[in-house]
N, C-alpha and C positions, 0 to 999 in steps of 0.2 A: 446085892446087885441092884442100883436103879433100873429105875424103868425106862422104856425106849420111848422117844421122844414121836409122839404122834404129827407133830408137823414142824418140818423143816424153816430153818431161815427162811431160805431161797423162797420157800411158799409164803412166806408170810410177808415176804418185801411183792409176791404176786395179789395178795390178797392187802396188803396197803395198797399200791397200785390203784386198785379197782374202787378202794373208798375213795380217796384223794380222785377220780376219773367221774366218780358219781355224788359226790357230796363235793368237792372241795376241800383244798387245805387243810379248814378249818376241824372238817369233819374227822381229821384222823386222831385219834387218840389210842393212847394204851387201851383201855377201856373197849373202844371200838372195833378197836383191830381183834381183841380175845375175842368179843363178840363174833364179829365176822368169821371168825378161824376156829371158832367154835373149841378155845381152850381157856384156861385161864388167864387172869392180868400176868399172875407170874411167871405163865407156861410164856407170853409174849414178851417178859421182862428176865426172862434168861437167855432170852438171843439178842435182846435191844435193852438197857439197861433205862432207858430215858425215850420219850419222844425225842428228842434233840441226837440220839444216837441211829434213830429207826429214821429219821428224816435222810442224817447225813447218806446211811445207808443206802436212798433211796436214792439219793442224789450221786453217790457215787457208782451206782450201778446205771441210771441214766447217762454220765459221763462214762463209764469202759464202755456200753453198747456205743454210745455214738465214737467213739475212737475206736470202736474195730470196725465199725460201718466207715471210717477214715481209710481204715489201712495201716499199717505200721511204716511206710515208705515213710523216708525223710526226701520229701520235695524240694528241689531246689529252684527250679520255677515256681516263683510266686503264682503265676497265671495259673498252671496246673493245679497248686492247690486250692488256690479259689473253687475252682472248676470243679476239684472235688469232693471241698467242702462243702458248695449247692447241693449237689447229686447226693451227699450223705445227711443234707438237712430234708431234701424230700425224704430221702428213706427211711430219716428215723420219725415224720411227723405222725406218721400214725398212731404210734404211740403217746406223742407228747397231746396234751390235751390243755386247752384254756385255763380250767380249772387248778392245774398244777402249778399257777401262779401266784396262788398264794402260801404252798408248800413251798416254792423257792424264794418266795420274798423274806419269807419264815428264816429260811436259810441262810440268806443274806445278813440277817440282822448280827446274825456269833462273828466278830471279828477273826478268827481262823478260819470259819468259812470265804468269809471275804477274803482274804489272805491266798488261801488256797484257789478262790476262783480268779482273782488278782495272777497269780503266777497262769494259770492256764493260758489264760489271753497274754502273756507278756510272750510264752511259746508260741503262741501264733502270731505274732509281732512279729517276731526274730526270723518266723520261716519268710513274713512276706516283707521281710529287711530292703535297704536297697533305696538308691534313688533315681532308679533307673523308672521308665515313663509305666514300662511293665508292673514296675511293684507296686507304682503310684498305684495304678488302674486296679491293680489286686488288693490292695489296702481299700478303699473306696468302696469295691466289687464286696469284701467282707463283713464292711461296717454296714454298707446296704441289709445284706441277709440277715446280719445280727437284731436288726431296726426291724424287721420284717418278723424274725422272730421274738422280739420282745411286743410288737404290736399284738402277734398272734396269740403270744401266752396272755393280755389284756383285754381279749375278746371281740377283736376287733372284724374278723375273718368270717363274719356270719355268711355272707352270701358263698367264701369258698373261692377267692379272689387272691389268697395265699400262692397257690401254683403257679397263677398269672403272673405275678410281681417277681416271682422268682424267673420264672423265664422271663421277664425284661431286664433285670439283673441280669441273665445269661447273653441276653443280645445284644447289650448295650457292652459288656465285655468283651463280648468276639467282634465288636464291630472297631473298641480303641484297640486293640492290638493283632491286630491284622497285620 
């Protein structure tokens, strides 16, 4: 009979988390993470076979939180999804940290990652479809936040000026489609 496994995935994508939050990208490795989890390379290389699998991971689990922080609705107002796009980018930044920027650049680099982030955004395309002045404003109103959060994953946000820009994003929204 083996043995029972002293620590779970799920803990160990919480305890990457916190290195990637306090070192950087950089700083995650196999290696690291057993350290931090206090088990072995291969107790961490039976749930992640690769850093490149413990990344994806992370990254895919950063994407389901923010799409249930979304909602599962299929909006058909462009404007409304905008709208609750912001509201679900404030709610997830607590989470998301500077740092994790180079953990997603990392990411970027496997062309099925790319692929796969590629199709995400062609879904939010299609929700904010349309040539009406509405969808224009809500295309604009997304690519803004998206700007906003790639500034932010760059470290741009020191003084904490993130919140601010988002609610100008939000006024300058309710103010074209009134």
């Amino acid at each position: 009979m083996g043995r029972k496994p002293t620590i779970t995935r799920a803990r160990l994508l919480d305890v990457a988390e916190e290195i990637v939050r306090t070192g950087g990208g950089a700083a995650l490795t196999i290696g690291a993470l057993a350290q931090a989890a206090g088990i072995s390379k291969g107790g961490v290389q039976y749930s992640f076979a690769s850093k490149d699998d413990l990344v994806r991971a992370l990254v895919e689990r950063w994407t389901s939180q923010f799409d249930a922080v979304m909602g599962a609705g299929e909006e058909v107002d462009p404007v409304a999804f905008v709208r609750r796009y912001i509201a679900s980018t404030r709610a997830s930044q607590p989470a998301m940290n500077a740092k994790m920027a180079g953990l997603l650049v990392s990411y970027l680099e496997d062309p099925v990652n790319r692929r796969e982030t590629r199709n995400w955004y062609r879904g939010i395309f299609r929700r904010l479809g349309g040539s009406s002045a509405a969808a224009q404003t809500a295309r604009v109103a997304f690519l803004a936040v998206e700007g906003l959060f790639l500034m932010r994953l760059n470290g741009i946000d020191e003084r904490g000026d993130w919140t601010a820009f988002l609610d100008d994003v939000e006024a300058i929204l309710a103010r074209l489609t009134l």
